[in-house]
ChimeraX commands (.cxc) that place a marker at each C-alpha (Angstrom):
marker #1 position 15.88,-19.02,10.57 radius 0.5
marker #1 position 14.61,-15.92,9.20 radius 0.5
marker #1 position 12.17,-13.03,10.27 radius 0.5
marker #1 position 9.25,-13.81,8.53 radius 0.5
marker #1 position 9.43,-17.31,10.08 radius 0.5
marker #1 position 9.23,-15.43,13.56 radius 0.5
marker #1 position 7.04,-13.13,12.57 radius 0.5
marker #1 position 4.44,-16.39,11.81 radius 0.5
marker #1 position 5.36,-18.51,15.28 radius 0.5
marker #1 position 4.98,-14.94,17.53 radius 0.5
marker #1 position 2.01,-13.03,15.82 radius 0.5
marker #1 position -0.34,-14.06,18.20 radius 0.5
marker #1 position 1.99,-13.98,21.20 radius 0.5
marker #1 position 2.24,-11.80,24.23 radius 0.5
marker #1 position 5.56,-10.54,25.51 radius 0.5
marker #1 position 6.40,-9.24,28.83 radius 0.5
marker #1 position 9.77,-7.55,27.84 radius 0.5
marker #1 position 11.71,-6.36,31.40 radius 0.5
marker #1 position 14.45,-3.68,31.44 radius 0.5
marker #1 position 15.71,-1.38,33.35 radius 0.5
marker #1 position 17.77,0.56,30.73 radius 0.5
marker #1 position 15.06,2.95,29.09 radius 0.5
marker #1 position 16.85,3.40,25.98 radius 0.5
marker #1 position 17.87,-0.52,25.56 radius 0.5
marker #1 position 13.83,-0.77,26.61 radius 0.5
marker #1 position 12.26,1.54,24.17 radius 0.5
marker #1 position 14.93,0.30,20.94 radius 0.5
marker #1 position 14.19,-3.62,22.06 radius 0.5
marker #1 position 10.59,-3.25,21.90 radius 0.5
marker #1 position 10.11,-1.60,18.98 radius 0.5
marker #1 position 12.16,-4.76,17.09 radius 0.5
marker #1 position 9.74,-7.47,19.09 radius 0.5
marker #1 position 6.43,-5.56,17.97 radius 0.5
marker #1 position 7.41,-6.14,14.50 radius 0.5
marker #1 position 6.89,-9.94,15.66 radius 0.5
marker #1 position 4.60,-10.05,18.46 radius 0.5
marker #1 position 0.85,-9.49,18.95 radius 0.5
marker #1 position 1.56,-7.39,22.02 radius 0.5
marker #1 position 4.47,-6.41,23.75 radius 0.5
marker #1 position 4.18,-5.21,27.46 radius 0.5
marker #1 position 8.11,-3.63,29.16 radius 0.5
marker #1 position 8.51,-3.60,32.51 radius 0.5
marker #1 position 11.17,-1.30,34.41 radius 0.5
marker #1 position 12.39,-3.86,36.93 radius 0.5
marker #1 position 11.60,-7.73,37.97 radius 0.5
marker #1 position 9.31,-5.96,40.61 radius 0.5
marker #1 position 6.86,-4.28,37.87 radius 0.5
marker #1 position 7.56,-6.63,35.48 radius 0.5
marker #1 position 5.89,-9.50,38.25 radius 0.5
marker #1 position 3.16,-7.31,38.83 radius 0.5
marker #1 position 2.46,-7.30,35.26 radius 0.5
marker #1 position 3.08,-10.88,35.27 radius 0.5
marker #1 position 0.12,-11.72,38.00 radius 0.5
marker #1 position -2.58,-9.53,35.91 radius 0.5
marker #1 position -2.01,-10.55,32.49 radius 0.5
marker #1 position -1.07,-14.11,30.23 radius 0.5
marker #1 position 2.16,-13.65,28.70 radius 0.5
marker #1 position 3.36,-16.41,26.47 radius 0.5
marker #1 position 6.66,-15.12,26.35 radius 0.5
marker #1 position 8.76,-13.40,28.93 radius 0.5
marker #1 position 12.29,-11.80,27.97 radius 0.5
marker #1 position 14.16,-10.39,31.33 radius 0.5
marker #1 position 17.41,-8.76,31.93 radius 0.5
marker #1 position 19.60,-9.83,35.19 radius 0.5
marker #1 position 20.61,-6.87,36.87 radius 0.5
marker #1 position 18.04,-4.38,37.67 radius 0.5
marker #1 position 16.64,-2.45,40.63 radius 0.5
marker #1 position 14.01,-3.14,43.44 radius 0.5
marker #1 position 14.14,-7.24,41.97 radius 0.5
marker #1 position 16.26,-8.69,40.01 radius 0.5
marker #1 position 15.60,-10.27,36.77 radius 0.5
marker #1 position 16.79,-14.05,38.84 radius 0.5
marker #1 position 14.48,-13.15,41.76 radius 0.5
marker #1 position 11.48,-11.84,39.52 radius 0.5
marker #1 position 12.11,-15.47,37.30 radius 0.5
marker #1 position 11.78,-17.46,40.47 radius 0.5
marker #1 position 8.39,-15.68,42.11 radius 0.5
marker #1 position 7.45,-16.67,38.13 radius 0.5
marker #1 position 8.19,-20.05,37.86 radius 0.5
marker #1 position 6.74,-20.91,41.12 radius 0.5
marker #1 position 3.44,-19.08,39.97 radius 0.5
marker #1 position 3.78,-21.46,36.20 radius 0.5
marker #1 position 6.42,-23.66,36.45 radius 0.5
marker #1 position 5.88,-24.10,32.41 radius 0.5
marker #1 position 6.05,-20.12,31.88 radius 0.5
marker #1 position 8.58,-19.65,28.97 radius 0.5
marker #1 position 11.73,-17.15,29.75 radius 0.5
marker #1 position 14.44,-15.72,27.86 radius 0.5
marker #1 position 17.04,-14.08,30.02 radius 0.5
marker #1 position 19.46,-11.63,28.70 radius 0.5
marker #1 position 23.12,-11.19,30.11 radius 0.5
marker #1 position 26.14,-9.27,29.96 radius 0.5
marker #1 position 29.97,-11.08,30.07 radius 0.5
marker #1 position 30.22,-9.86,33.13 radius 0.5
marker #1 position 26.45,-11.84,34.48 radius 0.5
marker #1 position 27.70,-15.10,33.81 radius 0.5
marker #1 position 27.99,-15.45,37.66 radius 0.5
marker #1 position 24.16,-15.96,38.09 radius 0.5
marker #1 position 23.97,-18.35,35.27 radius 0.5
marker #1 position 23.82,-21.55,37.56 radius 0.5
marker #1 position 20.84,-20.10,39.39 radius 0.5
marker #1 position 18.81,-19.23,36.17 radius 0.5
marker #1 position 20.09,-22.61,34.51 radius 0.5
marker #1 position 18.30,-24.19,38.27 radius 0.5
marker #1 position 15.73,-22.08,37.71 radius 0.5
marker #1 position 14.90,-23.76,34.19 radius 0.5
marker #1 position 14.81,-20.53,32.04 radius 0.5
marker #1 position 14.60,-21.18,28.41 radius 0.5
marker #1 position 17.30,-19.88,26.86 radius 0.5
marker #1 position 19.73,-16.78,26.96 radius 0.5
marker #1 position 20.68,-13.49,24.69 radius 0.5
marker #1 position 23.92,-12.03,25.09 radius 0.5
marker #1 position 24.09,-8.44,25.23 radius 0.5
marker #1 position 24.54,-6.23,23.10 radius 0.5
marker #1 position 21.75,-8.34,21.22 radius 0.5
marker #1 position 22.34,-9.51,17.81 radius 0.5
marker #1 position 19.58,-9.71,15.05 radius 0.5
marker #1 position 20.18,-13.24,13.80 radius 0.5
marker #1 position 21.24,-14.41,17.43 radius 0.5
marker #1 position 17.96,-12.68,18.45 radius 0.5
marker #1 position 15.62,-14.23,16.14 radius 0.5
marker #1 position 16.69,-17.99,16.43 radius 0.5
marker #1 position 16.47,-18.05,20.10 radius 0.5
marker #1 position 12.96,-16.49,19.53 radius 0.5
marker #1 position 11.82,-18.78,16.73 radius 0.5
marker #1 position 13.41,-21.89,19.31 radius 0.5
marker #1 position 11.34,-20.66,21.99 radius 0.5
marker #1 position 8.34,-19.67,19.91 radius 0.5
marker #1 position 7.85,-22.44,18.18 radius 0.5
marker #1 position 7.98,-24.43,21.95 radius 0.5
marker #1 position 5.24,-22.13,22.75 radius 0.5
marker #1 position 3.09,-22.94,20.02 radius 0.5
marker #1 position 3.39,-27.24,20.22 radius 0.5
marker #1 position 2.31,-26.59,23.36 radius 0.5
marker #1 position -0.29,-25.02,22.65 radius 0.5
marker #1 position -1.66,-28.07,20.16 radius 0.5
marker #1 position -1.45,-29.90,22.59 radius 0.5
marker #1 position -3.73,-28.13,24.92 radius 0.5
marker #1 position -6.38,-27.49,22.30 radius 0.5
marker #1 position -6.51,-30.84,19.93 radius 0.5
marker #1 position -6.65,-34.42,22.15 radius 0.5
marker #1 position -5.47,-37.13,19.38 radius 0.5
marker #1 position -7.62,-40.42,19.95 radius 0.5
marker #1 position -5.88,-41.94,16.97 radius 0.5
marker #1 position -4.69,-41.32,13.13 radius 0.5
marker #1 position -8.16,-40.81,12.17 radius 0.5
marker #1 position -9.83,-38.87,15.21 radius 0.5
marker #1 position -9.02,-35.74,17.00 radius 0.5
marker #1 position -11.45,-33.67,19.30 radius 0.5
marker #1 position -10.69,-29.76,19.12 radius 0.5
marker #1 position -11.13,-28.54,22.59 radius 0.5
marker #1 position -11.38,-24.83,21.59 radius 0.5
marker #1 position -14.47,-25.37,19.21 radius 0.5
marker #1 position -15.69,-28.53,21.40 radius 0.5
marker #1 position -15.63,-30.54,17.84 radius 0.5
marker #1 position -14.78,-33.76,16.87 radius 0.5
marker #1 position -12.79,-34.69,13.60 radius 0.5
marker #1 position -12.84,-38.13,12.02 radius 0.5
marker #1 position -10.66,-37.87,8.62 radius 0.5
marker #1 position -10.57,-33.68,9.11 radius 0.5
marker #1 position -13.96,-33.95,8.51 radius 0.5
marker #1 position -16.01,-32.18,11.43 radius 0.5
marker #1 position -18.78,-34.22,12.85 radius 0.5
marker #1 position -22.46,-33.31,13.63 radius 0.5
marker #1 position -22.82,-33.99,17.16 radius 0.5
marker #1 position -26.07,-33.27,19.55 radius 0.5
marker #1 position -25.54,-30.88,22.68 radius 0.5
marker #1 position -25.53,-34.25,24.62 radius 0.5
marker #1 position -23.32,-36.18,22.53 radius 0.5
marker #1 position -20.98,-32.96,22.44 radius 0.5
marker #1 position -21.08,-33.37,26.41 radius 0.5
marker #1 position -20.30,-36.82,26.61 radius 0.5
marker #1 position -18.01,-36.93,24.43 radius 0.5
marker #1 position -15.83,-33.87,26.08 radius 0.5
marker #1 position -16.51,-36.09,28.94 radius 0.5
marker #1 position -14.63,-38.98,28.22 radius 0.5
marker #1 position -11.70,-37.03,26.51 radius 0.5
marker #1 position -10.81,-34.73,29.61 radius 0.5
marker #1 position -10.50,-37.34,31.83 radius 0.5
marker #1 position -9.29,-40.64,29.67 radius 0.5
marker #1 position -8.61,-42.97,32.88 radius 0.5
marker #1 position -11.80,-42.79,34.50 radius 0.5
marker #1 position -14.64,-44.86,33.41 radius 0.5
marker #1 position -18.28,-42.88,34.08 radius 0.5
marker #1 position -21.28,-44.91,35.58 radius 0.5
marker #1 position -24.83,-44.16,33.74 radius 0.5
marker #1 position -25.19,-41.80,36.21 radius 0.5
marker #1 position -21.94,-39.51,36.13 radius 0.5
marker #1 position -22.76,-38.82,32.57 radius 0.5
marker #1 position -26.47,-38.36,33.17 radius 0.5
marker #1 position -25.81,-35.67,35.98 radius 0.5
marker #1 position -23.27,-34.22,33.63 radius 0.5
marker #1 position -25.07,-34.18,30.09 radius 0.5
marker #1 position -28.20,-32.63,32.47 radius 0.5
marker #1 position -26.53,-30.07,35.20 radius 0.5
marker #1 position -26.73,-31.64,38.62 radius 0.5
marker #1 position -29.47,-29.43,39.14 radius 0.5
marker #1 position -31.90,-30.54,36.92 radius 0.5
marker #1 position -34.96,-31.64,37.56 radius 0.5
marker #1 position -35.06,-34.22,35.12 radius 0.5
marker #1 position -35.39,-37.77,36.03 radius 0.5
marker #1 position -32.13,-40.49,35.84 radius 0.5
marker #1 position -32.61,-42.85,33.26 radius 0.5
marker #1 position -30.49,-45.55,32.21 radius 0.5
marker #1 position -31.40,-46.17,29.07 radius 0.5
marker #1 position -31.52,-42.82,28.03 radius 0.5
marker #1 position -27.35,-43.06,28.37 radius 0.5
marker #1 position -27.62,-46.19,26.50 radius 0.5
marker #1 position -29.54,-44.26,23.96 radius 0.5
marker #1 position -27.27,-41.85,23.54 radius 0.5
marker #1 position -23.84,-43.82,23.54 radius 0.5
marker #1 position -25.80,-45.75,20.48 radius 0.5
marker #1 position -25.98,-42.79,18.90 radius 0.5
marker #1 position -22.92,-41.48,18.90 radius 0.5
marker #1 position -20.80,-44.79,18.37 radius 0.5
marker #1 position -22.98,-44.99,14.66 radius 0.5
marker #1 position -21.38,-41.60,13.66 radius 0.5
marker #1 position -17.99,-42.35,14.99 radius 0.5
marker #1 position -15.28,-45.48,13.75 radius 0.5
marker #1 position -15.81,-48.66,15.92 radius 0.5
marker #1 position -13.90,-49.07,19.59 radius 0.5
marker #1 position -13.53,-45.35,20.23 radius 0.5
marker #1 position -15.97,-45.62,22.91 radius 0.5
marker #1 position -15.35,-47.96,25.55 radius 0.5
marker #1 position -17.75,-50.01,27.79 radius 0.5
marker #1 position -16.34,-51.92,30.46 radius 0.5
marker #1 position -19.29,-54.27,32.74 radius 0.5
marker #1 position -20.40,-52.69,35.81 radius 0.5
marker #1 position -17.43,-50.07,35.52 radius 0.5
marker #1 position -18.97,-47.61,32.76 radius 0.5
marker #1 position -17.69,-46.16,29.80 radius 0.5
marker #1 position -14.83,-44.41,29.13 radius 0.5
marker #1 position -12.45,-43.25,25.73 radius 0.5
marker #1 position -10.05,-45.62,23.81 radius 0.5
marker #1 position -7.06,-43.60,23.48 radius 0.5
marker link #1:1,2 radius 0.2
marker link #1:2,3 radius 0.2
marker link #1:3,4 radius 0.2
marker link #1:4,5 radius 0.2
marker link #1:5,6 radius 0.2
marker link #1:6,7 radius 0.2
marker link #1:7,8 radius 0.2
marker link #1:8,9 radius 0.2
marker link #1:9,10 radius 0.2
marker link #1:10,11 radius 0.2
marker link #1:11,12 radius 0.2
marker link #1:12,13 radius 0.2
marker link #1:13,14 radius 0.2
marker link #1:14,15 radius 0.2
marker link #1:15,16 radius 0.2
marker link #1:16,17 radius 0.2
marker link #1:17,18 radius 0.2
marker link #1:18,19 radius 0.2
marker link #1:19,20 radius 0.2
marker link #1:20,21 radius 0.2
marker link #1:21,22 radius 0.2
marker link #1:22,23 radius 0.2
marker link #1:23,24 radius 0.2
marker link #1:24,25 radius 0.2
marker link #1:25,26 radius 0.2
marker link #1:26,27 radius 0.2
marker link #1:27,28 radius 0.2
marker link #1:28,29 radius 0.2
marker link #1:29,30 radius 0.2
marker link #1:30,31 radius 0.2
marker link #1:31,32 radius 0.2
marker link #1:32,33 radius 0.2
marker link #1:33,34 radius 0.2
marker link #1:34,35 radius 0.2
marker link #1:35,36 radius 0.2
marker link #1:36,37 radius 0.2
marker link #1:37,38 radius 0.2
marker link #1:38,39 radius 0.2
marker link #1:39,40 radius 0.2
marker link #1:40,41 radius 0.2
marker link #1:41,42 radius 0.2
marker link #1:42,43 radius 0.2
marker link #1:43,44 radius 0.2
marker link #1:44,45 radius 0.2
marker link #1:45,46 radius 0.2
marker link #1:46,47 radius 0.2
marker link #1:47,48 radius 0.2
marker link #1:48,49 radius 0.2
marker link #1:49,50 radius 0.2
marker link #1:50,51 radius 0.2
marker link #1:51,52 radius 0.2
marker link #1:52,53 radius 0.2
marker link #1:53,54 radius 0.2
marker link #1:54,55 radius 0.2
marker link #1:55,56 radius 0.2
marker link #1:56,57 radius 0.2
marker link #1:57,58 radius 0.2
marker link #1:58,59 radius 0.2
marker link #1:59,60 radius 0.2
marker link #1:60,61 radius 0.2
marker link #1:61,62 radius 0.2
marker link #1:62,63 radius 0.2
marker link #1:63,64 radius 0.2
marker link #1:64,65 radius 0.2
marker link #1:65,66 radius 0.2
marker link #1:66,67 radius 0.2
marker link #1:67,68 radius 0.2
marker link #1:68,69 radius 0.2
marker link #1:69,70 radius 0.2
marker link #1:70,71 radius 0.2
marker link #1:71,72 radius 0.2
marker link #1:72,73 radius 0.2
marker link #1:73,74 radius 0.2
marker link #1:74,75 radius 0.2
marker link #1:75,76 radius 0.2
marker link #1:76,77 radius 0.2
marker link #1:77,78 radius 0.2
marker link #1:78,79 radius 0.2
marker link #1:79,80 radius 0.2
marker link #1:80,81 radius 0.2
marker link #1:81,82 radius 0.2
marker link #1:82,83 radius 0.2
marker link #1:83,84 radius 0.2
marker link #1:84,85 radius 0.2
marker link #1:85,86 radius 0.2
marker link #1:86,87 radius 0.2
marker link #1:87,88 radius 0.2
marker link #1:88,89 radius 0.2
marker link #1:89,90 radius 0.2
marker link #1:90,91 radius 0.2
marker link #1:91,92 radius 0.2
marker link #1:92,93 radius 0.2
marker link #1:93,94 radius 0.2
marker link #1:94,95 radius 0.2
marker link #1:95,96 radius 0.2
marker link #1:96,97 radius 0.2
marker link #1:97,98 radius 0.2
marker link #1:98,99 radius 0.2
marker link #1:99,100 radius 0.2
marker link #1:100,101 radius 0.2
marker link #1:101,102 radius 0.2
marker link #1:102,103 radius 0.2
marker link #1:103,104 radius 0.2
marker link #1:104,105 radius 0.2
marker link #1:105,106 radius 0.2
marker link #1:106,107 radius 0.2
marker link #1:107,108 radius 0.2
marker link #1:108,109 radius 0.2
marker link #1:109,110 radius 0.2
marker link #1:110,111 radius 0.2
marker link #1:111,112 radius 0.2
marker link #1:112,113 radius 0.2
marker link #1:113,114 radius 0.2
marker link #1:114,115 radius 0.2
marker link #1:115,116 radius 0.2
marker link #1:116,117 radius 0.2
marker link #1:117,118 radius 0.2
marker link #1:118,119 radius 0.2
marker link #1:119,120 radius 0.2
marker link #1:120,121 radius 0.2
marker link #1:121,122 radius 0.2
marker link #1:122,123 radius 0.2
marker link #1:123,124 radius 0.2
marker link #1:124,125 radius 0.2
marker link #1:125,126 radius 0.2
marker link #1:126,127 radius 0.2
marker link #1:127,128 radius 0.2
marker link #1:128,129 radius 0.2
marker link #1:129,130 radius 0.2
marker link #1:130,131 radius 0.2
marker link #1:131,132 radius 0.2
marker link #1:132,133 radius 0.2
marker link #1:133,134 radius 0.2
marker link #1:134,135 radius 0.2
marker link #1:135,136 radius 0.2
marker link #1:136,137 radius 0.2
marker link #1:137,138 radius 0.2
marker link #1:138,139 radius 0.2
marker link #1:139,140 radius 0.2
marker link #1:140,141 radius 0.2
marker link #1:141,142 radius 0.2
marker link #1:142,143 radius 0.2
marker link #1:143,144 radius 0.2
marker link #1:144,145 radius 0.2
marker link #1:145,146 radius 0.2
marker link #1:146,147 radius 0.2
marker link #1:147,148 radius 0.2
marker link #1:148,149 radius 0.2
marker link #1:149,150 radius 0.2
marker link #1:150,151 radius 0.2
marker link #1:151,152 radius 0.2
marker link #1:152,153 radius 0.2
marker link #1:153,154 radius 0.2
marker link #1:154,155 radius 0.2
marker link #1:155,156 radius 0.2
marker link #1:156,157 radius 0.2
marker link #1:157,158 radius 0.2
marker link #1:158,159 radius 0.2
marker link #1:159,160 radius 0.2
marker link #1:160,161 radius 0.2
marker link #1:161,162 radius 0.2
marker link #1:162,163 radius 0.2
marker link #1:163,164 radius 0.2
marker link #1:164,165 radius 0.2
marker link #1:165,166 radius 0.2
marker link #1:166,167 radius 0.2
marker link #1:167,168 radius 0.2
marker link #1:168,169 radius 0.2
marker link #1:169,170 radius 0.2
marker link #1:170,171 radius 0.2
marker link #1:171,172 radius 0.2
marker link #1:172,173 radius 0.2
marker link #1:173,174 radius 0.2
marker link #1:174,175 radius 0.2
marker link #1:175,176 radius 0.2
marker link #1:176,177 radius 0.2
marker link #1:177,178 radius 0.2
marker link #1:178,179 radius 0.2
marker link #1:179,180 radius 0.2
marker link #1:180,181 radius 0.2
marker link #1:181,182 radius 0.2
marker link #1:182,183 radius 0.2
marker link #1:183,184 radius 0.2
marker link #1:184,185 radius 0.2
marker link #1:185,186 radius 0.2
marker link #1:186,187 radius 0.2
marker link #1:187,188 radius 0.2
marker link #1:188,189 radius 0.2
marker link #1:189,190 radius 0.2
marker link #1:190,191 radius 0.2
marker link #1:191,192 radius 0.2
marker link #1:192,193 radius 0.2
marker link #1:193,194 radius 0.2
marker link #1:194,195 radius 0.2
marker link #1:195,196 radius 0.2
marker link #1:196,197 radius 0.2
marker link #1:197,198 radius 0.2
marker link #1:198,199 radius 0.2
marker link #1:199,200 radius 0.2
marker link #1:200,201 radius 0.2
marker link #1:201,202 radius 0.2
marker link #1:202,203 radius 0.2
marker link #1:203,204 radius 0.2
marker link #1:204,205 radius 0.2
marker link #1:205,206 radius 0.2
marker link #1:206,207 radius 0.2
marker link #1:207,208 radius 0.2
marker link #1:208,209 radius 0.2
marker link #1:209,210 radius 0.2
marker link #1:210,211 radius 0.2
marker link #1:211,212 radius 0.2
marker link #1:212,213 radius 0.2
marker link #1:213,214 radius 0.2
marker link #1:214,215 radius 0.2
marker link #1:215,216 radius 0.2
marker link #1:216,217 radius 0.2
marker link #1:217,218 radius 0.2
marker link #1:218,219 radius 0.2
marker link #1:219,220 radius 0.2
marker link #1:220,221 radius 0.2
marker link #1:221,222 radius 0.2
marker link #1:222,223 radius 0.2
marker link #1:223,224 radius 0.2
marker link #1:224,225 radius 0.2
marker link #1:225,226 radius 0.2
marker link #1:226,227 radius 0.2
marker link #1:227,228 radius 0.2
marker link #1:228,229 radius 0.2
marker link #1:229,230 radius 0.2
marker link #1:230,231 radius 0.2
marker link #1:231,232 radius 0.2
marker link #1:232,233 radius 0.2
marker link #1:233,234 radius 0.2
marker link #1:234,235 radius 0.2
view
């Protein structure tokens, strides 16, 4: 791997860098903001956490040993607030004693110290690029080779082409993908298409209306209905 291929994975990534060495601190950073969107260092595992609760960091990079909380305590008070949080852990030869617990811990991978540039960047890219197919997962839902919904936009794609959809249709549609094993009754989608609080009367048909609608601008069987059940999304 090479540094440009980092520097696409991590440019819109934030890193919580923790150190306790101000000179290893200051040099370190300086190499990740050539990669990173923004890079936030931490003097010890107990500032780094607090930077941790106030702020999403895609990526955090910790050393072991360190003062006030270590970088093994300040991983576990993480991973219990985002089991899924990504962490690179840096050690020394002489750390390799705490290895088990950050191995239990589930930390993503490790740097040996005194870092090395290529060893650097193809844990990084590794971890990055993690980061990132996680991250298509949580904005595009794939209904099949044809159709994908972009949760981000709140648009669906049939053949990368984007399709016109009404505010209610939108709705519904957002409906069925965010919750694929539950089948909706008239009225679940009527109360959701129209705020609970609205003042506008339930009508059946007007669901029927509108899951006619949609189904003629989408391919067939994407839309489920199941008798007496409701519909839901064929995924």
């Amino acid at each position: 791997m090479n540094s440009d291929e980092l520097e696409e994975l991590a440019r819109n990534l934030n890193l919580l860098f923790v150190e306790d060495d101000p000179l290893v601190r200051e040099s370190s950073a300086e190499i990740f903001e050539n990669y990173f969107q923004k890079v936030t260092t931490a003097s010890d595992g107990e500032e780094g956490l607090e930077y941790f609760k106030n702020f999403s960091y895609d990526l955090v990079v910790t050393d072991i040993v360190m003062p006030h909380m270590n970088g093994i305590e300040m991983c576990r008070n993480i991973k219990e607030l985002n089991k899924n949080q990504k962490i690179i852990v840096m050690s020394a030869h002489d750390e390799r004693q705490y290895l088990i617990d950050l191995i239990r811990i589930s930390v993503s991978d490790f740097l040996q110290k005194p870092l090395g540039m290529q060893e650097m960047i193809d844990v990084f890219h590794r971890v990055c690029r993690e980061i990132q197919e996680e991250k298509m997962k949580n904005q595009y839902a794939r209904i099949n080779s044809e159709v994908y919904w972009d949760f981000s936009s709140k648009t669906l794609y049939v053949n990368s082409q984007a399709i016109d959809l009404t505010a209610q249709e939108t709705k519904f549609f957002e409906l069925l993908v965010k919750n694929p094993s539950h089948k909706f009754a008239d009225l679940e989608i009527f109360e959701y298409i129209n705020n609970k609080d609205s003042q506008k009367e339930f009508s059946k048909d007007s669901i029927k209306s509108l899951v006619k609608r949609l189904r003629k601008k989408i391919p067939d069987g994407i839309v489920k209905t199941q008798k007496n059940l409701g519909y839901s999304i064929n995924l």
